[in-house]
N, C-alpha and C positions, 0 to 999 in steps of 0.2 A: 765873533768879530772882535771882543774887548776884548779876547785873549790873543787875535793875532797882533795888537800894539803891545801887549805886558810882556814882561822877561818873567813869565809863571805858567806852569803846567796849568790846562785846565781837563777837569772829570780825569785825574787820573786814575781812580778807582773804580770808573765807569768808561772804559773806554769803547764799549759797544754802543753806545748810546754818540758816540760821534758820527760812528760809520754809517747810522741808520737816519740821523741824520746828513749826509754826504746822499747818503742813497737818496733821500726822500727830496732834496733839493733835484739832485737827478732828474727823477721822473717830474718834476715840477718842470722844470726848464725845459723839459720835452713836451707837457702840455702845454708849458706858453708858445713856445713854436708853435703849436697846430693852433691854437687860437689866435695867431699873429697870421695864417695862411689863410684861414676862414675870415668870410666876408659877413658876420655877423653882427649884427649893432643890439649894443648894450644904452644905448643913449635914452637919457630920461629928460623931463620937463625941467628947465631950468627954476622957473617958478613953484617950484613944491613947496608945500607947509610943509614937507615930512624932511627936508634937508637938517640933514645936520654936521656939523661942524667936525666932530669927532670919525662920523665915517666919511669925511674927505681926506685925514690921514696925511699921508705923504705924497697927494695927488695935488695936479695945479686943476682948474676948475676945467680946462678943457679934457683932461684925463677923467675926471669926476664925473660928467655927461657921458664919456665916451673911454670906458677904461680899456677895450682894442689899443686906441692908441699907446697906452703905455707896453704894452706889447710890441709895439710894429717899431718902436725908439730904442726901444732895449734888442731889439736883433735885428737892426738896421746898425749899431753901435760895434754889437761883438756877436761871435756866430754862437751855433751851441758847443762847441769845440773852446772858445775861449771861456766859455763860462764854466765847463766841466772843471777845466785849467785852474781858472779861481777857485773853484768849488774844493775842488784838492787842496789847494793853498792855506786857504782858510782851516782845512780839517790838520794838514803838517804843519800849521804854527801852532793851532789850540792843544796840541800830543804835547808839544817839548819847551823847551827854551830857546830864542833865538836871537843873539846879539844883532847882530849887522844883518839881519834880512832885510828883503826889498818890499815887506810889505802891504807898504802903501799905494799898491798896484791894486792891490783888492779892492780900496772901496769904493771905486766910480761901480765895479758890477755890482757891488752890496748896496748901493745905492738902487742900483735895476732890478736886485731882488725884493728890494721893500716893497719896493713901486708897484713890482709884478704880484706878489702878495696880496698886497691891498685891492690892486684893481680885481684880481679873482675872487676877494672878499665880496666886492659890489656886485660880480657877474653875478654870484650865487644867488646873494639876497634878491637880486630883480630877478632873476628868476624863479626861485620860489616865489618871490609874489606874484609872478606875472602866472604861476600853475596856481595859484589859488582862489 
């Protein structure tokens, strides 16, 4: 994403490492769909000693109890079709140089990608705990 604001190539020397990246955002976006369609609750005790600050992230505290929701806002917003859209965006500004492109279109989804990130962060960890 720094590279789709800079007028500079990035990983020109490495340019397979974008696509696989491209790819691996892909199948992300298609598991937050099915976690956005499953009716599963990730919600924990608001009152925990074990909260911490660092894994709330870039979640607001009702996503932090209940990180579904940052799934069902992020594909209530854009479908997977627009995120693919982005997702390509991001990977043709991070290739080349790009004077006059438009794009600042990208960071409301990279904002949905964080989001989505993170809350699949949390899903993990409670459930490993929760099989422990």
């Amino acid at each position: 994403m720094i590279y789709a604001r800079k007028k500079k190539t990035a990983i020109n020397e490495d340019a397979p490492a974008i696509f696989h990246f491209h790819q691996a955002l892909r199948s992300f976006v298609r598991a937050g769909y099915a976690i956005r369609l499953k009716e599963w609750t990730w919600e924990i005790d608001t009152n925990s000693q074990n909260r911490s600050p660092l894994m709330q992230a870039s979640l607001s505290d009702e996503e932090y109890q209940n990180p579904t929701l940052v799934f069902r806002k992020a594909f209530a917003e854009y479908s997977i079709k627009d995120f693919d859209y982005y997702i390509a965006l991001a990977v043709y500004f991070s290739m080349g140089i790009y004077v006059n492109a438009a794009e600042s279109k990208i960071f409301a989804p990279y904002i949905h990608l964080t989001k989505m990130l993170d809350a699949a962060h949390l899903i993990l960890e409670r459930r490993t705990r929760k099989n422990q």
